[in-house]
KEKE-3310 file (N, C-alpha, C; in steps of 0.2 Angstrom, whole numbers, plus 5000, padded with zeros to 4 digits):
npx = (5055:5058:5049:5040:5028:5021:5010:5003:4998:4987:4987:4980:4982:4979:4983:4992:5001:5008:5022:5031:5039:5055:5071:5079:5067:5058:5045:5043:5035:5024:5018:5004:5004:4993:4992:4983:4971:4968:4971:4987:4994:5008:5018:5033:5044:5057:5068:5080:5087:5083:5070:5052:5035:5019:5001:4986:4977:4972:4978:4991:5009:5019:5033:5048:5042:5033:5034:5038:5046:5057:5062:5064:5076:5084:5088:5093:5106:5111:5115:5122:5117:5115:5102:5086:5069:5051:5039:5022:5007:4994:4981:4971:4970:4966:4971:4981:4977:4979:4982:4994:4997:5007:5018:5018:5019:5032:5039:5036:5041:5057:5056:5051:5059:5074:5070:5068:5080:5089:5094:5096:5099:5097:5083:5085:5094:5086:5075:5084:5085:5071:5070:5075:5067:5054:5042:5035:5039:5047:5039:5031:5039:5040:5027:5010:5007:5014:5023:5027:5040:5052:5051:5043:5049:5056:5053:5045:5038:5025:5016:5005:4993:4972:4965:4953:4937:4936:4929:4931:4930:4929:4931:4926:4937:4954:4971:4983:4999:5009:5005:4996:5005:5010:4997:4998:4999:5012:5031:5046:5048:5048:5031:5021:5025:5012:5012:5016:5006:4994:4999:4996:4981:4981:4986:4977:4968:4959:4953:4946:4952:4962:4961:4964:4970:4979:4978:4966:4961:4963:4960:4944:4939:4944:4939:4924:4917:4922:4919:4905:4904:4909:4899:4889:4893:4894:4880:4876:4881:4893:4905:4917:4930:4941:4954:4964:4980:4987:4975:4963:4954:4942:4940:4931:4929:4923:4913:4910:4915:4903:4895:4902:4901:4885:4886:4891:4886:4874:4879:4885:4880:4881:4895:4912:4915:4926:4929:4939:4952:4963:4980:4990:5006:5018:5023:5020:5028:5021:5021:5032:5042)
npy = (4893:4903:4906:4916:4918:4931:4936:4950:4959:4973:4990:4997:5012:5013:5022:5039:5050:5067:5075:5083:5095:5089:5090:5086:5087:5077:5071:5068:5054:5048:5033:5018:5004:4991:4976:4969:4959:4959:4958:4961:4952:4947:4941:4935:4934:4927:4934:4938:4950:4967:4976:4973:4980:4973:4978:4975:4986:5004:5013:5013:5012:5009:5009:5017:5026:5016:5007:4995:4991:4998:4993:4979:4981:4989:4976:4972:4980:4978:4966:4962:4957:4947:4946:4948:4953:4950:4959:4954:4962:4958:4968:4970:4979:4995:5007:5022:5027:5025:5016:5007:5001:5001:5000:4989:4980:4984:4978:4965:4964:4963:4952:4943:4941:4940:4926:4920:4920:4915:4922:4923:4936:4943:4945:4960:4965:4964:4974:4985:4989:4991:5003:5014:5015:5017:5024:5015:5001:4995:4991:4981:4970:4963:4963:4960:4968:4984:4996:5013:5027:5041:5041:5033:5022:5015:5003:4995:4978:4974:4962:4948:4952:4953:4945:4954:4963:4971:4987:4995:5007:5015:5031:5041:5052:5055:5055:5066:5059:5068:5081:5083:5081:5094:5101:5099:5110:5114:5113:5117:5112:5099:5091:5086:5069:5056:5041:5034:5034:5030:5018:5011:5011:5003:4988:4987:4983:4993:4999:5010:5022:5023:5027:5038:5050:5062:5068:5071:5080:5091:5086:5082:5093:5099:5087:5084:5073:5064:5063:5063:5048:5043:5044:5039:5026:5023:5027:5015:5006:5006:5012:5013:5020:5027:5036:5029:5031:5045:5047:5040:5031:5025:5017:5006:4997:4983:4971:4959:4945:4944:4954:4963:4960:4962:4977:4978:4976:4983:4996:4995:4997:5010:5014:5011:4998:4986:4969:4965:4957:4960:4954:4942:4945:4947:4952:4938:4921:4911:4902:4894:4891)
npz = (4895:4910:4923:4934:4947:4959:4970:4976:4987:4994:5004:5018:5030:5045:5055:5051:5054:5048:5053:5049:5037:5029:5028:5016:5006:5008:5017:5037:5046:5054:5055:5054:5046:5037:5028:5015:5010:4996:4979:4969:4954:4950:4936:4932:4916:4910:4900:4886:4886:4891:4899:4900:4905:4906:4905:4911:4913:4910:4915:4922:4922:4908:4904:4910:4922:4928:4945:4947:4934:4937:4951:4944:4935:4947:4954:4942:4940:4951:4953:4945:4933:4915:4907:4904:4908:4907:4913:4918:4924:4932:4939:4953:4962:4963:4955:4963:4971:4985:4992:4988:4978:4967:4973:4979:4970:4965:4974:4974:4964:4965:4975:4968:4956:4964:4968:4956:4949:4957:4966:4981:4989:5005:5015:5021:5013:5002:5005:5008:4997:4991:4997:4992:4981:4985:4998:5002:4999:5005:5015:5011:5007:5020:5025:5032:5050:5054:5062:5054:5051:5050:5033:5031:5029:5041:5047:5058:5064:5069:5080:5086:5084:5081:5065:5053:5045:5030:5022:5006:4999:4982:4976:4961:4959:4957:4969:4968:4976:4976:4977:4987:4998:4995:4998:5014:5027:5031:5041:5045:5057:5069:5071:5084:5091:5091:5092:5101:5112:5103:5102:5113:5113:5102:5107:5118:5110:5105:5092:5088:5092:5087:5073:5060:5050:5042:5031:5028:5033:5024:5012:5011:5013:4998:4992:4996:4993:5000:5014:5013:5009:5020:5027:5021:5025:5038:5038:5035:5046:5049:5060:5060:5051:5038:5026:5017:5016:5006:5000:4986:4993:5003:5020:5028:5044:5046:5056:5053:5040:5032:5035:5029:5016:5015:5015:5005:4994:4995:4991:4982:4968:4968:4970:4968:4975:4986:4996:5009:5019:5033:5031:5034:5030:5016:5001:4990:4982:4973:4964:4951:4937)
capx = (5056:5058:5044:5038:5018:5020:5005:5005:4993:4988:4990:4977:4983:4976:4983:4996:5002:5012:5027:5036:5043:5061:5076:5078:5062:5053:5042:5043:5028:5024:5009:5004:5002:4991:4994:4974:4970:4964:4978:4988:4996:5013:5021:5040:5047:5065:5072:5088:5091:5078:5063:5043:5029:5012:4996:4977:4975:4976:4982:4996:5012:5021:5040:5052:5038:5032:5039:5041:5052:5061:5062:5066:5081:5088:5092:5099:5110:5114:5120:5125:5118:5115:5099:5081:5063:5045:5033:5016:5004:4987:4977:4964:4971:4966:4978:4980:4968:4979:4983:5001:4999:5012:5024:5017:5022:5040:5043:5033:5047:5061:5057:5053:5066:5078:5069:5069:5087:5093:5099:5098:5098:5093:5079:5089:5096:5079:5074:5088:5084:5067:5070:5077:5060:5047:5041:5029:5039:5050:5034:5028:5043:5039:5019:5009:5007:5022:5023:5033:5044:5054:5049:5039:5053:5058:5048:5044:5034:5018:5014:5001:4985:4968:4962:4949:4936:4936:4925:4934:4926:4935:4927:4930:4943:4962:4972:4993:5002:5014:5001:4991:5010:5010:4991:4998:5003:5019:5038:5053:5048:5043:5026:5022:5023:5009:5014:5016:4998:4989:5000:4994:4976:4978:4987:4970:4963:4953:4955:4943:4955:4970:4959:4968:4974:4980:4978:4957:4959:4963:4955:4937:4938:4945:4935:4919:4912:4925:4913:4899:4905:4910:4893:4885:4896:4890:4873:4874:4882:4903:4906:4924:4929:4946:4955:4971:4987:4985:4967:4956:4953:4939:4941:4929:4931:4917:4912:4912:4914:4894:4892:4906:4896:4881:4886:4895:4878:4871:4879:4889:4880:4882:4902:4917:4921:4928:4926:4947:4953:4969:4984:4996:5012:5017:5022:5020:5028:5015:5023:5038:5045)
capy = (4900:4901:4914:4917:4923:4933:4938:4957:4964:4982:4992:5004:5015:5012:5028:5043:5055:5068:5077:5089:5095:5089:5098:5082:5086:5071:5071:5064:5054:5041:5027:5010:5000:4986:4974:4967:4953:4964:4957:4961:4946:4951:4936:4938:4929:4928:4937:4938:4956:4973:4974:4975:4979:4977:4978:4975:4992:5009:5019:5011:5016:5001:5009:5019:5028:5012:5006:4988:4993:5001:4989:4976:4988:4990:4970:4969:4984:4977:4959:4964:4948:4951:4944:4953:4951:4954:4959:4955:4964:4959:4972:4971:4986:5002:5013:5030:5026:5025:5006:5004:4995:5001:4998:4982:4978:4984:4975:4957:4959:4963:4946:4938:4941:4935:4920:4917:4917:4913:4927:4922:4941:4942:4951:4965:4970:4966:4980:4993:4990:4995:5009:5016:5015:5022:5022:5011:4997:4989:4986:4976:4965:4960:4965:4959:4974:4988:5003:5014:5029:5044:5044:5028:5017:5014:5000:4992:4974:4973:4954:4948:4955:4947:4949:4960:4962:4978:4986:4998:5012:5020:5036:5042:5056:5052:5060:5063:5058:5074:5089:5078:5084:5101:5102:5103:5116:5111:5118:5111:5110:5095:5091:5082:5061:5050:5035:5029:5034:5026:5009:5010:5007:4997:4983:4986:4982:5000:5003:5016:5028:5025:5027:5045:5052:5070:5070:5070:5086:5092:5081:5084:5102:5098:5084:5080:5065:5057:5063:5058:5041:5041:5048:5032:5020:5025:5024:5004:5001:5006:5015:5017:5022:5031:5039:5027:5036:5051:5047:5042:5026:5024:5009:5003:4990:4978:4966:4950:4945:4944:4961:4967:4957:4967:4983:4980:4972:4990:5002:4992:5004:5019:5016:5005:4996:4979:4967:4962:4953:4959:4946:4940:4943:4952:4947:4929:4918:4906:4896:4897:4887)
capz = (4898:4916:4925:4942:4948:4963:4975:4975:4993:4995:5012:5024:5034:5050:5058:5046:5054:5046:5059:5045:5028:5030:5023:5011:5002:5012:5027:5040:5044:5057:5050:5056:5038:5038:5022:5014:5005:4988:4979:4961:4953:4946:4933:4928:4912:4909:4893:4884:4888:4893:4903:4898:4909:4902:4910:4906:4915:4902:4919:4923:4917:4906:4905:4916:4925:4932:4950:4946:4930:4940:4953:4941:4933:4952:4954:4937:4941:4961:4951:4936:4928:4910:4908:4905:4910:4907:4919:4917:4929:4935:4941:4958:4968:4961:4957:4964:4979:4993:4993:4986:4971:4963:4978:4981:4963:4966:4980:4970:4956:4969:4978:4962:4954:4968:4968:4948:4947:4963:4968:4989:4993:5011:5015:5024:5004:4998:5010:5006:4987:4991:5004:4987:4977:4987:5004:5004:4996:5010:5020:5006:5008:5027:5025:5039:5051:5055:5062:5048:5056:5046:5027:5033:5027:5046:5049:5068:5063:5075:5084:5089:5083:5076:5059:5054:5039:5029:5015:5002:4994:4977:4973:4955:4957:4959:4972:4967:4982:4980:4975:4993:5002:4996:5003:5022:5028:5037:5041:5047:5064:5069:5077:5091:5090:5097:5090:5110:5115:5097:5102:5118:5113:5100:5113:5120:5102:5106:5085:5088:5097:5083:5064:5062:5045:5042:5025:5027:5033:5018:5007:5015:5010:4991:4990:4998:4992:5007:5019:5011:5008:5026:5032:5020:5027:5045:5040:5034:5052:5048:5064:5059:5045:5038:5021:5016:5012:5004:4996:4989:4996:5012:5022:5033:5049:5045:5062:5050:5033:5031:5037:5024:5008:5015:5014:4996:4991:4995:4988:4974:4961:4970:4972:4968:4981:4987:5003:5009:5025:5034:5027:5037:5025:5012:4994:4991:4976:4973:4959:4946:4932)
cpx = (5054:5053:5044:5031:5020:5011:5007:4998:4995:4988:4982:4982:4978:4979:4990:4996:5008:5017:5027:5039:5050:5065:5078:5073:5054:5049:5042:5036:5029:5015:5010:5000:5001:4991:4985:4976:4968:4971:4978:4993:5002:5017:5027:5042:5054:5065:5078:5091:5082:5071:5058:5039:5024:5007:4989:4973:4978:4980:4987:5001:5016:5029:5042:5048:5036:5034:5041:5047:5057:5065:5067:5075:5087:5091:5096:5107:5115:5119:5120:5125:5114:5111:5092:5074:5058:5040:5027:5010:4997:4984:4971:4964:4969:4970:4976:4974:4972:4984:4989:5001:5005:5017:5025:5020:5028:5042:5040:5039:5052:5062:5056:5058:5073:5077:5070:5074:5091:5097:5103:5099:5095:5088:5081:5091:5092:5075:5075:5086:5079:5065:5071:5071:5054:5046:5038:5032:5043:5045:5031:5032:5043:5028:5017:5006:5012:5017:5030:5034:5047:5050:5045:5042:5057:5055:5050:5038:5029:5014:5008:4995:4980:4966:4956:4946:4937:4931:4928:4931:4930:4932:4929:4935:4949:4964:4980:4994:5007:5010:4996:4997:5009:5003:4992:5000:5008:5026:5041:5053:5043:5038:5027:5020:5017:5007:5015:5010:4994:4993:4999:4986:4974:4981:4979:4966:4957:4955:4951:4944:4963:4969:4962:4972:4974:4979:4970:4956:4958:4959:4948:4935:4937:4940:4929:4913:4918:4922:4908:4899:4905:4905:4888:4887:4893:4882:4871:4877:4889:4904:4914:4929:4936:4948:4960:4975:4986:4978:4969:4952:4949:4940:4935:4927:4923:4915:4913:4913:4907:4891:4893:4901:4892:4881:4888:4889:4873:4872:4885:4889:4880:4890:4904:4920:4921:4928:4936:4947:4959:4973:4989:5005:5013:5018:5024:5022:5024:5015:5027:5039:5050)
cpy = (4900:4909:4912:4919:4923:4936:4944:4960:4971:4983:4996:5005:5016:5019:5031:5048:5059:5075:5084:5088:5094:5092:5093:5081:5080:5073:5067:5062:5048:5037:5019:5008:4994:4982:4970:4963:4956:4961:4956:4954:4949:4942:4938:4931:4930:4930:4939:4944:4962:4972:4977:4975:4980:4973:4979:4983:4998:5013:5019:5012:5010:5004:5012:5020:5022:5008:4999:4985:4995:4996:4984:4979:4988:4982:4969:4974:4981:4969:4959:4957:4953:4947:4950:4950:4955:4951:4959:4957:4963:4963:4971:4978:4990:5005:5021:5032:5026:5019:5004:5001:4995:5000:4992:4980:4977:4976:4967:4957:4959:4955:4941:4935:4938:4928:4916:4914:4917:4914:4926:4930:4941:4946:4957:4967:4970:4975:4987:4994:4993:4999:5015:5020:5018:5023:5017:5004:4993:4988:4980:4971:4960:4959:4964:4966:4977:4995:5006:5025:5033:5044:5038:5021:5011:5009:4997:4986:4974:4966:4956:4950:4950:4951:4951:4958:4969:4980:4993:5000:5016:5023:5038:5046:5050:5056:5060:5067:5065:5081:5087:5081:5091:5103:5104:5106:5115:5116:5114:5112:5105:5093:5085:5075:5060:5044:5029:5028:5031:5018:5006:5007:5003:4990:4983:4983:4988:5002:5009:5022:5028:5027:5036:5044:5058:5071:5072:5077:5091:5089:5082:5090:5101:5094:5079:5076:5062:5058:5062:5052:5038:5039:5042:5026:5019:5023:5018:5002:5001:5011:5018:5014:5027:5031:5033:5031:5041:5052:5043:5037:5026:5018:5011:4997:4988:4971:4959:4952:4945:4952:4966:4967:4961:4973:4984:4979:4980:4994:4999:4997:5010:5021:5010:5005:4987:4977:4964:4960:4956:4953:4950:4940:4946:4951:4942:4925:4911:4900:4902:4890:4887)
cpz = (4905:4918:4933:4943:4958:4966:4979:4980:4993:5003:5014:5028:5039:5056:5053:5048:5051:5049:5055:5038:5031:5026:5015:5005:5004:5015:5029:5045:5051:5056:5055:5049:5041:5031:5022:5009:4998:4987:4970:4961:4948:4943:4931:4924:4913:4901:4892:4889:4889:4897:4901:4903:4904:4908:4909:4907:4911:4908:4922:4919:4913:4905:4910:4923:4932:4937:4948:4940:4933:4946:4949:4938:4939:4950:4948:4937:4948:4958:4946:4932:4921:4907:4907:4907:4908:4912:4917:4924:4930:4939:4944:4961:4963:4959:4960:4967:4984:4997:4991:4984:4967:4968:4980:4976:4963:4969:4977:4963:4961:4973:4972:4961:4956:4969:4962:4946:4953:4967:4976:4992:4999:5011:5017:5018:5002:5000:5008:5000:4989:4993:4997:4983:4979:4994:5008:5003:4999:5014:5016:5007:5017:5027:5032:5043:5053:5056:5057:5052:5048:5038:5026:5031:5034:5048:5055:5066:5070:5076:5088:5088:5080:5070:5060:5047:5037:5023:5013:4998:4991:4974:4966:4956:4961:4963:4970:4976:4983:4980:4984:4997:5001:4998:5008:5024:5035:5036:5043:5052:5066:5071:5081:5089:5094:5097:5096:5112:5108:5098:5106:5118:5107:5103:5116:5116:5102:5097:5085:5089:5091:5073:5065:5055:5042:5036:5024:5029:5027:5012:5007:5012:5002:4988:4994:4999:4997:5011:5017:5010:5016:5030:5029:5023:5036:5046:5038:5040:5055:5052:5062:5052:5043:5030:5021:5014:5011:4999:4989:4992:5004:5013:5029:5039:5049:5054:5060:5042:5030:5030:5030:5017:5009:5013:5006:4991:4990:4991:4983:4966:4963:4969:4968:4972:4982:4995:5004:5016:5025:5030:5032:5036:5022:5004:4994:4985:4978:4969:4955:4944:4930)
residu = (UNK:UNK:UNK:UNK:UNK:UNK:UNK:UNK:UNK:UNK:UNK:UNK:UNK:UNK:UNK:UNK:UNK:UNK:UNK:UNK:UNK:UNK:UNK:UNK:UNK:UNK:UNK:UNK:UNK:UNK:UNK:UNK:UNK:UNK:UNK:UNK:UNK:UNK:UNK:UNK:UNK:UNK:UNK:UNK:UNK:UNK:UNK:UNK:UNK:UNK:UNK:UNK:UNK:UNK:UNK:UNK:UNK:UNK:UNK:UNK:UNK:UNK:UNK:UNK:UNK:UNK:UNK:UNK:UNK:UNK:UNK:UNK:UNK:UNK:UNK:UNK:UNK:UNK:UNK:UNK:UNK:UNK:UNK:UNK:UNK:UNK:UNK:UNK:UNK:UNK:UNK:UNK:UNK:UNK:UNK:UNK:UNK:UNK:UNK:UNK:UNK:UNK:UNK:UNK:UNK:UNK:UNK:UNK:UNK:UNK:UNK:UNK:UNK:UNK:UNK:UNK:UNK:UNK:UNK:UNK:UNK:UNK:UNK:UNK:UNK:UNK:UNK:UNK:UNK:UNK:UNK:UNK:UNK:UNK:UNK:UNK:UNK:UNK:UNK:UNK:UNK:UNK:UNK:UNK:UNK:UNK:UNK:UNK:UNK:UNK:UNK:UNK:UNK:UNK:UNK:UNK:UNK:UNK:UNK:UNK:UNK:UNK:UNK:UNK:UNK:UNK:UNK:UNK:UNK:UNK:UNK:UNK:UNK:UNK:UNK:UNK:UNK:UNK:UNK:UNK:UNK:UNK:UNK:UNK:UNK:UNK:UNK:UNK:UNK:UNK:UNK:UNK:UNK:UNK:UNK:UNK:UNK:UNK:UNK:UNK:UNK:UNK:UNK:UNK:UNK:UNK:UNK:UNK:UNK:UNK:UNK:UNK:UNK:UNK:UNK:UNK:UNK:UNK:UNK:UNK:UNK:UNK:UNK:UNK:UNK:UNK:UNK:UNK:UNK:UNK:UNK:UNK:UNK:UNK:UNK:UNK:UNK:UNK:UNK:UNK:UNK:UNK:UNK:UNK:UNK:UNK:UNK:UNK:UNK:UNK:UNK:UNK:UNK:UNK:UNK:UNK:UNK:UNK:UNK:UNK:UNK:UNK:UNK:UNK:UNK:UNK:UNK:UNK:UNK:UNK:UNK:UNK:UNK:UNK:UNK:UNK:UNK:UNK:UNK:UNK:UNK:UNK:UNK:UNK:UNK:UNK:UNK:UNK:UNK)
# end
């Protein structure tokens, strides 16, 4: 039986702004997605015919619903091989925190996939297959950092930077990412970009002039265990501190990895949270048979 075990990273949002409702149903959004070590483990076998996803997690969707099904599903449609596969899915990311796990996922069968059966799709069609699926799931396919543009699918790759630690706090509510859209009160006019001036200091490495996410406005109100989370993260020493995506995921910029383990050390039983490093990449095949 031939399979694949890809290496499936989740994202922060290190700054998310949201411009306007477009007339397409979308918004237009401009984000700088940062890719982290927290990582799901996505395994693909070869089967005769149809696709299974299962997954040790009960909230995860295991048919259509799920991106990776669907994912998977595109490439057998895009190369009309007559061929099936099942996804087995290891779960670290959280779901429905913020983190694109499920888009990570996508995009770990998409490259799989190509690599199982030797498709050679460039990454530029890996791309467009993905631009398809979500928003989030052609950055997964370069990872690394990107600035992300229109429905955040426009990615701009960002050189040059140093890594960083982070510490992740996952409150118990869930937030859905499109009841999180109808929260802002936007129009089809579009706002003002400052996608120039937040790149300007992070060149400087100034990340404290570009943490920035329009969703926390709303959120805060709805839900304010993020501010309280915020406001405990501040008092163990986490000067900066932000929402990922549309919630509910806090991240905070740790000064070392020492510092990180402390804090998780602290309030481990208060919260669910995890200690991650920047990653340099995005999905990763790790081995195949």
């Amino acid at each position: 039986m031939k399979e694949i075990k890809v290496i499936s990273p989740a994202k922060v949002n290190l700054y998310l702004n949201v411009l306007a409702r477009r007339g397409d149903g979308y918004h237009e959004i401009e984000t700088i997605i940062q890719a982290i070590d927290l990582c799901d483990e996505v395994t693909l076998r070869e089967k005769e015919k149809g696709i299974e996803v299962s997954c040790q997690n009960e909230g995860v969707p295991e048919g259509e619903r799920n991106l990776a099904y669907r994912a998977a599903r595109l490439i057998l449609q895009e190369t009309k091989i007559s061929k099936g596969v099942g996804i087995e899915i290891k779960k670290n990311i959280p779901p429905a925190a913020g983190l694109g796990g499920g888009s990570s996922n996508a995009a770990a069968t998409l490259a799989g996939l190509n690599k199982l059966w030797n498709l050679n799709l460039p990454e530029r069609r890996l791309i467009q297959l993905a631009t398809s699926l979500g928003m989030d799931v052609p950055f997964f396919i370069q990872g690394g950092r990107a600035i992300g543009r229109g429905k955040g699918d426009e990615l701009t790759p960002l050189k040059g930077w140093s890594p960083f630690w982070l510490i992740l706090v996952i409150p118990e509510f869930r937030v859905s990412t499109k009841r999180a859209y109808q929260s802002l009160k936007l129009d089809l006019t579009k706002g003002e970009s400052q996608i120039k001036i937040v790149l300007k200091h992070l060149e400087k490495g100034d990340l404290s002039s570009i943490l920035y996410n329009k969703f926390e406005e709303v959120m805060q109100k709805k839900y304010p265990r993020v501010k309280m989370i915020k406001e405990r993260l501040k008092s163990l020493g986490i000067t900066l501190a932000s929402m990922s995506g549309s919630g509910s995921a806090i991240f905070g910029m740790a000064r070392s990895g020492e510092e990180a383990e402390r804090i998780r050390e602290v309030i481990k039983q208060e919260e669910e949270v995890y200690v991650a490093k920047t990653w340099n990449g995005g999905v990763s095949v790790v081995s195949w048979n």
